[in-house]
C-alpha atoms as one frame of an Amber mdcrd trajectory, in Angstrom:
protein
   0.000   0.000   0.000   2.498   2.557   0.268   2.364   2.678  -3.292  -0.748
   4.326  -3.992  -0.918   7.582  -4.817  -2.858   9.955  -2.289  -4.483  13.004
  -3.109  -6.686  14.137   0.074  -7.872  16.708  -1.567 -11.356  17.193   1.195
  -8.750  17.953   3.571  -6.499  20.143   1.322  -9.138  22.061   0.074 -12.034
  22.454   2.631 -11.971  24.088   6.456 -10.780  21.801   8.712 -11.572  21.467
  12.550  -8.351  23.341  14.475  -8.670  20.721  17.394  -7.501  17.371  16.465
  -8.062  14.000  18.358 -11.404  12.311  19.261 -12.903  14.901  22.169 -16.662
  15.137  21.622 -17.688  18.555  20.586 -19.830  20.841  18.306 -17.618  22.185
  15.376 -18.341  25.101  13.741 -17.133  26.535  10.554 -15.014  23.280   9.739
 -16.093  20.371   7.503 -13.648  17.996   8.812 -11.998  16.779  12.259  -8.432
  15.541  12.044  -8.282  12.154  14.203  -6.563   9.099  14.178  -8.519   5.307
  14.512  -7.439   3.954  17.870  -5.398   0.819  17.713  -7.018  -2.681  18.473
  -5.463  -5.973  20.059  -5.310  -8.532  17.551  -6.339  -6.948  13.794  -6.948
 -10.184  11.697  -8.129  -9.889   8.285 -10.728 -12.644   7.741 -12.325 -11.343
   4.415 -11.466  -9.225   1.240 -12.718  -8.241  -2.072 -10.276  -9.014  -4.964
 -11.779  -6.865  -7.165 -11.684  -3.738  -5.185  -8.241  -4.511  -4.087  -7.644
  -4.688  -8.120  -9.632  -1.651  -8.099  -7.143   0.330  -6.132  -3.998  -0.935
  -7.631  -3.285  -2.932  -4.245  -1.715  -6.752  -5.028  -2.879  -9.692  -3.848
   0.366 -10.202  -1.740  -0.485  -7.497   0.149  -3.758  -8.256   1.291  -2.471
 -11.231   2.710   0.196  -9.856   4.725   0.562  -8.960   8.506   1.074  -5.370
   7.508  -2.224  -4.855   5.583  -4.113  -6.215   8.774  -2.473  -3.557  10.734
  -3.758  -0.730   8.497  -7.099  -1.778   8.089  -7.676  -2.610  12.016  -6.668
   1.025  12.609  -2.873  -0.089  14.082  -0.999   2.456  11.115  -1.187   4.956
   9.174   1.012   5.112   6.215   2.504   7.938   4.661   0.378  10.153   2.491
  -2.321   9.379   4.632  -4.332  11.804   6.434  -7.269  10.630   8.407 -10.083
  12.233   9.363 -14.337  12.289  10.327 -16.281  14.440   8.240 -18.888  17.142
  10.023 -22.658  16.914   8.615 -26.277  16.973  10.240 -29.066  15.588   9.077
 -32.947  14.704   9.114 -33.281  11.432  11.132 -36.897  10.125  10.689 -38.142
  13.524   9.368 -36.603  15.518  12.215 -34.049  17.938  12.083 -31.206  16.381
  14.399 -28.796  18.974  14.102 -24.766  17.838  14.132 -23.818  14.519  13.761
 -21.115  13.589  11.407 -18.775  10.333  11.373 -19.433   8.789  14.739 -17.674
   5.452  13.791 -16.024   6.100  10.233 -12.723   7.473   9.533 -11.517   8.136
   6.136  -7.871   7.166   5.674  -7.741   9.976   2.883  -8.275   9.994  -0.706
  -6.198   7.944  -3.683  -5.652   8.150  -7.429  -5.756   4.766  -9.366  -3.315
   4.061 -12.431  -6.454   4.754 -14.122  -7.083   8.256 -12.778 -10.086   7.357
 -11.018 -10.469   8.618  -7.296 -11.291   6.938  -4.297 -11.572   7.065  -0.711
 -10.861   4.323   2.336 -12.684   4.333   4.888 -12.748   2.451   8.349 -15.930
   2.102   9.575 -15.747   0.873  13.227 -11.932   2.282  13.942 -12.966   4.007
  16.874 -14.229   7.426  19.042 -14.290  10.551  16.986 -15.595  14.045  17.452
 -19.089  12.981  16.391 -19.368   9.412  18.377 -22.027  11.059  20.444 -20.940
   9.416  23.747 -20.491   6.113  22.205 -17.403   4.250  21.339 -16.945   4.550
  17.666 -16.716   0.462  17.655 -18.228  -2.114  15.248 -19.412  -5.050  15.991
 -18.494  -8.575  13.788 -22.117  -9.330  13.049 -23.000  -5.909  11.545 -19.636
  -5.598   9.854 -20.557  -8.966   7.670 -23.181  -7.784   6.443 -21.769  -4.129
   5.477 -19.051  -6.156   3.460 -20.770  -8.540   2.146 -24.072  -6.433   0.646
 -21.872  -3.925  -0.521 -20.342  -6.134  -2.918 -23.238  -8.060  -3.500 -25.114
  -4.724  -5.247 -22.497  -3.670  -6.965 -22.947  -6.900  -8.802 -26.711  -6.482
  -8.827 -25.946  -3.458 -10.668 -26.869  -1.327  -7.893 -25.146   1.543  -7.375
 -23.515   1.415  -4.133 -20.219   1.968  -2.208 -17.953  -0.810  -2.144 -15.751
  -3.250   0.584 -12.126  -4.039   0.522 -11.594  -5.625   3.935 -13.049  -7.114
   7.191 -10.914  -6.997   9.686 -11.389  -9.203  12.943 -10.158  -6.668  15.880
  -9.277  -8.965  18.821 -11.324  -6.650  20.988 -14.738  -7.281  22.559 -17.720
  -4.241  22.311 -20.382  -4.211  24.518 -23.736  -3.824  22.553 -27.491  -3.772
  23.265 -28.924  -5.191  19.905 -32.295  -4.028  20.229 -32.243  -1.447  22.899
 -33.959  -3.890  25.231 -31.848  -3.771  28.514 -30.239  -6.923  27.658 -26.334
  -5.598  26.536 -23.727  -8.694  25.769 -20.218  -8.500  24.697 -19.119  -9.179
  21.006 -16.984  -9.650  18.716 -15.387  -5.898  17.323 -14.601  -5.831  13.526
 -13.531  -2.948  11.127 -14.610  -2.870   7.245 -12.717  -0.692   4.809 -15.149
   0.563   2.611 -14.361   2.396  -0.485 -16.030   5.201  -2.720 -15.220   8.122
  -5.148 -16.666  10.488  -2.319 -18.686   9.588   1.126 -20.216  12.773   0.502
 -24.097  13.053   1.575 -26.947  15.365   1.990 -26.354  16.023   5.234 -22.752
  17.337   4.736 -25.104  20.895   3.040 -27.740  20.977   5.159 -25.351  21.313
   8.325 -23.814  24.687   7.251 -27.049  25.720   5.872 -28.601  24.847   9.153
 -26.174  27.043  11.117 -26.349  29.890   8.629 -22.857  29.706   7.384 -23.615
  30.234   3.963 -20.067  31.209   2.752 -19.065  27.493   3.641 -22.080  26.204
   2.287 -21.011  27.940  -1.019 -17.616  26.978  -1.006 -18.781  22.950  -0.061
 -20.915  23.535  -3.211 -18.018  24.541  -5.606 -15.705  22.088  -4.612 -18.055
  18.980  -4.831 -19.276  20.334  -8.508 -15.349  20.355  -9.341 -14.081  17.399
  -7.953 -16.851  15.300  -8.124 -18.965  16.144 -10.968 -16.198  17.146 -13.588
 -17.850  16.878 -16.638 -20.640  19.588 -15.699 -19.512  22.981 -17.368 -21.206
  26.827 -17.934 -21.403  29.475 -15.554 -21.306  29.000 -11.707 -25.190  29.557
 -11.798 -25.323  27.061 -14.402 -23.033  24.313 -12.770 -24.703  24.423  -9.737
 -28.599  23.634 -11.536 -26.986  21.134 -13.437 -25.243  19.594 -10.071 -28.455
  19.692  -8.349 -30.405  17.703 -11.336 -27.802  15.117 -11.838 -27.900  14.187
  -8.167 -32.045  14.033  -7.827 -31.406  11.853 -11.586 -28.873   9.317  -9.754
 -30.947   9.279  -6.509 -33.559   7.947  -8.795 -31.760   5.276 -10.621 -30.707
   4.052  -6.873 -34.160   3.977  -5.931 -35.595   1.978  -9.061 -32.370  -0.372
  -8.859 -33.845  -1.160  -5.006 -37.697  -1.539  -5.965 -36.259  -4.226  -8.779
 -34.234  -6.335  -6.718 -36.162  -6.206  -3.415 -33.467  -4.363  -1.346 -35.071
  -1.900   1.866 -32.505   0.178   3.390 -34.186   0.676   6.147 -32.715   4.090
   7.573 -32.846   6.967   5.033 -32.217   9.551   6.653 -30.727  12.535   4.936
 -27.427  12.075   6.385 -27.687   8.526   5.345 -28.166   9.500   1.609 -24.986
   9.750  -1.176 -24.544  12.777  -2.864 -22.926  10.437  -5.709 -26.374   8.579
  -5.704 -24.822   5.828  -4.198 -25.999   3.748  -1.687 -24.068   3.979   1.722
 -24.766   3.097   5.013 -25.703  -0.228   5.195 -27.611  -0.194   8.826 -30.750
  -2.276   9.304 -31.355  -2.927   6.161 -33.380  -5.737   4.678 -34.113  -8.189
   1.520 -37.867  -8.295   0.867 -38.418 -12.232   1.072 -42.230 -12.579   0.895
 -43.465  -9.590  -1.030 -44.860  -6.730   1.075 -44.880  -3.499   0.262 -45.455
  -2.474   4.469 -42.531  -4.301   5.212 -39.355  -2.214   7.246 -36.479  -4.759
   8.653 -36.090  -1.868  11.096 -36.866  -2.167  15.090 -36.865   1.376  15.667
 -39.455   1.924  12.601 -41.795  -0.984  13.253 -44.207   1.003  14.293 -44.667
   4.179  11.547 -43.061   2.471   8.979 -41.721   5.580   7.249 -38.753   3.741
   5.379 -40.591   0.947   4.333 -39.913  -1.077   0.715 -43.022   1.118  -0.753
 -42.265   4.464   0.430 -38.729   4.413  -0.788 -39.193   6.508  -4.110 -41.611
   9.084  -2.023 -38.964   9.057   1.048 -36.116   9.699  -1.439 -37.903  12.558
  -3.151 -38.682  13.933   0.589 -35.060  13.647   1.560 -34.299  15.777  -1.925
 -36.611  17.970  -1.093 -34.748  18.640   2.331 -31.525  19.173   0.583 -33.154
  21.466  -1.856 -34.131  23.636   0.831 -30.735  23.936   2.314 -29.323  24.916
  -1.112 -32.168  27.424  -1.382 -30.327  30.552   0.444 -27.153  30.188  -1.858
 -29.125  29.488  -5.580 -30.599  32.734  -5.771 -33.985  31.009  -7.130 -36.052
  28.420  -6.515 -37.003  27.555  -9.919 -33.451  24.758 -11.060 -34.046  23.326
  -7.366 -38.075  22.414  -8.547 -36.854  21.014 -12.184 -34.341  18.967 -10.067
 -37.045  17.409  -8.044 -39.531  16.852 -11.049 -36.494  15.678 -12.191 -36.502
  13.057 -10.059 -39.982  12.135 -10.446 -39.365  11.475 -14.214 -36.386   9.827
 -13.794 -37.549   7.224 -11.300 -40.903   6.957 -13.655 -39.304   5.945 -16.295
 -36.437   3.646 -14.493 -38.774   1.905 -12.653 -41.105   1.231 -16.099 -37.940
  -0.167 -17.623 -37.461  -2.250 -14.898 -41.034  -3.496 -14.387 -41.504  -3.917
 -17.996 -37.867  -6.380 -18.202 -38.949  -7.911 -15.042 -42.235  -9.382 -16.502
 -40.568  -9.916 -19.924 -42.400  -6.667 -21.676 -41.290  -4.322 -24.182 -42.970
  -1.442 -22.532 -45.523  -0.662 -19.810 -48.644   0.511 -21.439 -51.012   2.789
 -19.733 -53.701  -0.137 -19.496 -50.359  -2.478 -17.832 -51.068  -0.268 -14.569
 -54.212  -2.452 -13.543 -52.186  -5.863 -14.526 -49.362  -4.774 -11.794 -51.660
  -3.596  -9.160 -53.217  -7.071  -9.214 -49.970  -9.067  -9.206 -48.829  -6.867
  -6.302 -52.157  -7.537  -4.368 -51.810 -11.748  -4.956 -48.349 -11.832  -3.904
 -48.850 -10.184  -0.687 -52.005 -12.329  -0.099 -50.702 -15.597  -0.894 -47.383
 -15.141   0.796 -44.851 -15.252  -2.293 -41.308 -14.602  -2.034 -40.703 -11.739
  -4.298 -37.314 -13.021  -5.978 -38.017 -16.911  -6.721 -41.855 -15.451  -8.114
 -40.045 -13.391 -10.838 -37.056 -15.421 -11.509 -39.569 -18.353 -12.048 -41.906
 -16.040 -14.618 -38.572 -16.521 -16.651 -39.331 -20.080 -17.217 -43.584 -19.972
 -18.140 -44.277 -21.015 -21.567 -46.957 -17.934 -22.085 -48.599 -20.039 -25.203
 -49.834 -22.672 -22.137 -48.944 -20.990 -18.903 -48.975 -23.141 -16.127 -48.811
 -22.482 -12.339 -46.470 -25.397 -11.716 -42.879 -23.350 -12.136 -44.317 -21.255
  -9.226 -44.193 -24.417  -6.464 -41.371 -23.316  -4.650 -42.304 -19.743  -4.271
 -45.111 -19.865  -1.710 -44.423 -19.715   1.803 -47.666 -21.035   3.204 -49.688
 -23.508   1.455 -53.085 -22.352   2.723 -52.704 -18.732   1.153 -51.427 -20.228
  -1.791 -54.562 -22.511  -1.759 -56.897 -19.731  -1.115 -55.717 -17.416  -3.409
 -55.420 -19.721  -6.298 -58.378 -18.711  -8.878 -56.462 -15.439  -8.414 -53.287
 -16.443  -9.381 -54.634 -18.308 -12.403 -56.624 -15.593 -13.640 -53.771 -12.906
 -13.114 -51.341 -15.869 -15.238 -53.683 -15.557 -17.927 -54.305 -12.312 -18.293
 -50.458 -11.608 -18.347 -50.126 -14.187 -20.425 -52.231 -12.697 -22.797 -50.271
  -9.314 -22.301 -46.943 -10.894 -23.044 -47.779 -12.834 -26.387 -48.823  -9.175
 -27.699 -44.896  -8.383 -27.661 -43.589  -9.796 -30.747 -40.391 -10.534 -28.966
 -38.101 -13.917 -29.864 -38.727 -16.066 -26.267 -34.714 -17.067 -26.353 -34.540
 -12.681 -26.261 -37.224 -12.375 -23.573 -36.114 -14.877 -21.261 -32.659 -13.941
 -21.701 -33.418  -9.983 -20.622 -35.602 -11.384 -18.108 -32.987 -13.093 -16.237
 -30.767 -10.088 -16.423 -33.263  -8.016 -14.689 -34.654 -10.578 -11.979 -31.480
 -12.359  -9.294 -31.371 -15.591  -8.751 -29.166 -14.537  -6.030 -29.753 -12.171
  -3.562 -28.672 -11.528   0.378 -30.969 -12.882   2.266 -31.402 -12.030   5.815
 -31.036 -15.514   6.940 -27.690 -16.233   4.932 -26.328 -13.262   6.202 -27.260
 -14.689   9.403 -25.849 -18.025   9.236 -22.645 -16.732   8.047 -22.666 -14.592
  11.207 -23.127 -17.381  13.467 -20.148 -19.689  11.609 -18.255 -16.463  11.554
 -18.989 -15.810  15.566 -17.920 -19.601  16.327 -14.515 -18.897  14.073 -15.266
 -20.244  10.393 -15.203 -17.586   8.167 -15.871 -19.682   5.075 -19.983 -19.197
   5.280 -18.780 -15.572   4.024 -16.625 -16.300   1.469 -18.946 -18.553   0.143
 -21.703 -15.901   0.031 -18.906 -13.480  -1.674 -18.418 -15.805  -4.483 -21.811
 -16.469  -5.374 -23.283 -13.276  -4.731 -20.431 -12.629  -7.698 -22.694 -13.737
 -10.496 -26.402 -13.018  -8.703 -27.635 -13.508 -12.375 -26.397 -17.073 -13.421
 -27.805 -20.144 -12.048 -24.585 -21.573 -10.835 -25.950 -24.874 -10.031 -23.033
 -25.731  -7.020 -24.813 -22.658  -5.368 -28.172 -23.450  -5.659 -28.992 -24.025
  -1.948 -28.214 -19.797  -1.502 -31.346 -19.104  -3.506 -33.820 -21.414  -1.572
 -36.584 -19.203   0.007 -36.624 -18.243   3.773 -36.809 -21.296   6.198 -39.313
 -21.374   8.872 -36.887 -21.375  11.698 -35.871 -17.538  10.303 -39.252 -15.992
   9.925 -39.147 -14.389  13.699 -35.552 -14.550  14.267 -33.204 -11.836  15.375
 -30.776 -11.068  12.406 -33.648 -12.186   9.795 -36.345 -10.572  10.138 -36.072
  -7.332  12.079 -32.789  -5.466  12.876 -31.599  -2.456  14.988 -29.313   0.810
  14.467 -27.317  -1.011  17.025 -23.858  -1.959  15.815
């Protein structure tokens, strides 16, 4: 590593806190806190991502050796580096919640590939920081898994997301209440590197805005439009109403990627949402096994359900909407922050068409389509029907003599799937009907169906099982996952027992069904 080529320019470029070191405080005027992640016991590293060490120029040799483990458990920092916890606030639930910043991240600093391209490291877990709030800045294993593991898994969903380079196994124990309950144990610490052109988020705007400080506000602006968004070009005025367009247009692509592969992220918060439209912050979050649109994987939103699976397009456009209004006192006008939120609404119209239509092997969704989907959504909630196996199947039905049969293994309890089946049969043929209007070659159909619907996806419960081998000392439930999750599209045959549906034994359990904040 102390080859790459580091170029912090956040740091360089932007206000920085004039107190260093991890001392909990409010900081005004500065974007960034200069601190240090606090050395652990025993840093092992127990899982890595080829590809993103490729990514960064890194070589296999080194991932592999004693001294990468130090780095990336927070024991050194190298030359060039120049770590640091960003400052931001953000709307938590739809409430203001003033400063909060990187409580348990610390970027390492920024690098330049061989290819040009730019990317920061960041520890999440690597200890206390300005912003930890009185907590300890610690991760634990369990949620660390699954940050590593779904971030690679959506990349290769085609999701946008940040990526994972590392877990690394700390040798220290945390003490952590998983669901706020009064019942705190000890586990396992961990540390995941993850990696993205910018960890930039809404939150990072509204904070200055918040406080007034407009000049920093402005000068946050500029700087994200130039490094970030280079190809953007016209006057300042200009730049900045294109800037604000292209990020409500790649919020919406994020948004129709997670309606089409079932994905909830169950905290989207402002300060939880990627200026690069990526997603970040893998918390609670949750794969939609039986299909409900109500459904929230988090404990601390069971009960209002405000980031649920089918409020995330209206929740996103809220969030941008917050965000808009903190640009508002710097753009002069209100008029490019509204076509940047209708922006959004066509963008994620016509995404989320696309998607529908290649899901259920259409050309296009017509106007008169609207009534089909409504009706398919209403079945598969009533009769219990995992989401992923029901569309991968749909693949497979011969619409010239569609028959239920290649839907068997989809259902999760036989008597809704008895009760509800003169629905189901009618729906089949009415969409068989549909399809057969597309003059589309089947091999052609089938084939863009498949790219569009996983056969793989993260399941709550695999994550879970690879937690519990991982917690008793075998890490190889997670590599496996890694390597399949690789190719989410083929049916890799050796793999096929990661795409069965949710056993019964997971339907109430902790780790598969409902999760906390709690890390």
């Amino acid at each position: 590593m102390h080859t790459l080529r580091w170029d912090n320019a956040f740091v360089r470029d932007l206000p920085g806190d004039p107190e260093t070191g991890p001392r909990q405080r409010q900081v005004e005027g500065a974007l960034h806190s200069r601190v240090d992640p606090t050395a652990v016991a025993a840093p092992k590293l127990i899982a890595w991502s080829e590809e993103v060490a490729a990514m960064l120029d890194i070589a296999p040799a080194t991932m592999t050796s004693a001294a990468f483990a130090e780095v990336m458990g927070g024991n050194r920092v190298l030359p060039g580096m120049q770590p640091f916890a960003a400052n931001y606030g953000g709307h938590q639930f739809g409430h203001w919640a003033g400063q909060l910043g990187d409580g348990r991240a610390i970027s390492l600093g920024e690098t330049i590939s061989g290819e040009g391209k730019r990317w920061e490291l960041q520890l999440k877990g690597a200890g206390p920081t300005p912003y930890s709030r009185n907590a300890d800045g610690r991760a634990v294993l369990r949620s660390s898994i699954r940050e590593f593991l779904c971030s690679e898994a959506m990349h290769h969903l085609r999701v946008p997301t940040t990526r994972a380079l590392s877990l690394v196994l700390t040798g220290d124990a945390v003490m952590r209440d998983m669901f706020y309950d009064g019942h705190p144990q000890m586990e396992a610490g961990a540390i995941v590197c993850r990696v993205a052109p910018s960890f930039l988020r809404f939150g990072n705007f509204e904070l200055p805005s918040a406080r007034g400080d407009l000049a920093l506000l402005s000068r946050l602006i500029d700087f994200t439009i130039a490094r970030d968004f280079p190809s953007l070009s016209g006057t300042p005025q200009d730049l900045r109403t294109q800037w604000f367009a292209q990020v409500c247009e790649r919020t919406a692509r994020m948004v129709a990627e997670w309606m089409r592969v079932g994905f909830v992220h169950g905290v989207m918060n402002t300060d939880n949402m990627s200026i690069l439209g990526l997603t970040i912050d893998y918390g609670p979050y949750g794969w939609i096994d039986n299909f409900d649109l109500d459904w929230t994987p988090n404990t601390t939103d069971r009960e209002r359900r405000r980031y649920r699976f089918g409020q995330q397009p209206q929740i996103a456009y809220w969030n941008l909407g917050a965000f808009a209004q903190a640009l508002a006192p710097v753009f002069g006008s209100a008029e490019p922050l509204q076509e940047g939120l209708q922006r959004y609404v066509e963008v994620f119209q016509r995404t989320d068409g696309e998607n529908m239509a290649a899901k259920l092997g259409l050309l296009e969704i017509r106007e008169d389509d609207t009534l089909l989907i409504q009706q398919m959504y209403t079945w598969l909630t009533d009769a219990e029907v995992d989401m992923t196996i029901f569309f991968r199947a749909l693949a497979d039905l011969d619409i010239e003599s569609p028959q239920s049969g290649v839907f068997a293994d989809a259902y999760y309890d036989p008597a809704k799937r008895d009760a509800t089946a003169g629905e189901f049969a009618s729906w089949l043929q009415r969409y068989a009907v549909r399809a057969r209007c597309d003059a589309e070659p089947i091999a052609q159909r089938r084939e863009r169906m498949r790219l569009h619907n996983p056969r793989y996806v993260l399941r709550n419960y695999l994550a879970q099982q690879a937690i519990d081998r991982a917690t008793a000392g075998d890490y190889e439930g997670i590599w496996e996952l890694l390597r399949a999750l690789r190719n989410p599209y083929d049916e890799q045959p050796h793999f096929a027992h990661l795409a069965a549906k949710r056993p019964d034994w997971a339907r109430s359990r902790a780790g598969c069904s409902m999760l906390s904040c709690s890390s």
